[in-house]
N, C-alpha and C positions, 0 to 999 in steps of 0.2 A: 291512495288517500292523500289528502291537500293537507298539510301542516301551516297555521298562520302563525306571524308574528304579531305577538301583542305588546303594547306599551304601557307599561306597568309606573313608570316614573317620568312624568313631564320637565322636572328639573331639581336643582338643590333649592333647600327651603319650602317643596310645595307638598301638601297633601299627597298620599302613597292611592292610587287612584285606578280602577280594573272593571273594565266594562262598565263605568256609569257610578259605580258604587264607590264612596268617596271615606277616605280614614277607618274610622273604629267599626263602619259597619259591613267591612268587612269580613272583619273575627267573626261577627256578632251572625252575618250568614252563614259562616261555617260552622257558629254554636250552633245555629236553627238545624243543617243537614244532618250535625250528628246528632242531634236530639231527635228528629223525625226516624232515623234509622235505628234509632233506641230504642223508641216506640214501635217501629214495628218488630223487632225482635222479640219486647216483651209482649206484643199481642201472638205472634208464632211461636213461641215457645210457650205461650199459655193457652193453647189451643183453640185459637179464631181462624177460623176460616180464612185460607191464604188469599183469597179474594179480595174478603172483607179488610183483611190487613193490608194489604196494597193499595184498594179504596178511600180505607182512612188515611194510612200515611203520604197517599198522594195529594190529599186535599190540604192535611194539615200543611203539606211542603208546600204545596203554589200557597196557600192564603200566608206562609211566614217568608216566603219570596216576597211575595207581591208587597209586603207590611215592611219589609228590610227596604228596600227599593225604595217603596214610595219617601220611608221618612229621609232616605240617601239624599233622594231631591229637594223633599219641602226644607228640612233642616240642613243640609251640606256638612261641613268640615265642624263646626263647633256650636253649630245651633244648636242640636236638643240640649246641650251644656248649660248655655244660656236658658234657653228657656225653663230647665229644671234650677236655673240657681234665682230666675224672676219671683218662682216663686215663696223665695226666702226675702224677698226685702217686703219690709212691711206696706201697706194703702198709705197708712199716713200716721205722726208721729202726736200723741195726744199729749199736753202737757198743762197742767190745770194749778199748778202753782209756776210764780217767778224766781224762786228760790232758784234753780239750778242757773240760770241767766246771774242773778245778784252774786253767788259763787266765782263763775265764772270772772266775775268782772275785779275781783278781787287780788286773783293768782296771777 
């Protein structure tokens, strides 16, 4: 059996980085593996068909692969961050009196 070397750290200061998969989302596939093998537990010890439990828990694991992965690429290192904080700054700011401006010009 052929043992590789992987590189896990391209340098100081960069993103922690392991087959493709870039910073936080790789906890977040390790949350996904144990949560699929959760799930089959509690469907085998709640008596499903060991078939069936390997069926589903095979699916759910490629489809929460394939969803860790894809957002690794489209979002990188600090994307989804950004794009979850986009949606806290407001369209636009309405302001229907001059009062706050006349304020301002005073202090």
């Amino acid at each position: 059996m052929r043992t590789g070397v992987y590189t896990i750290n391209k340098g100081v200061n960069r993103p922690l980085e392991f087959k493709g998969l870039k910073a936080q989302y790789i906890w977040w596939l390790g949350g996904a593996i144990a949560g699929v093998l959760l799930l089959f537990a509690i469907l085998y010890i709640s008596g499903v068909n060991p078939w069936v439990c390997l069926g589903i828990a095979g699916v759910t694991g490629l489809v929460l692969f394939r969803q860790v992965f894809r957002m690794s690429r489209l979002y990188g290192q600090y994307g989804l961050m950004k794009k979850r904080a986009a949606r806290l700054v407001p369209d636009r700011i309405v302001m229907r009196t001059r009062k706050t401006f006349l304020l301002w010009k005073e202090s």
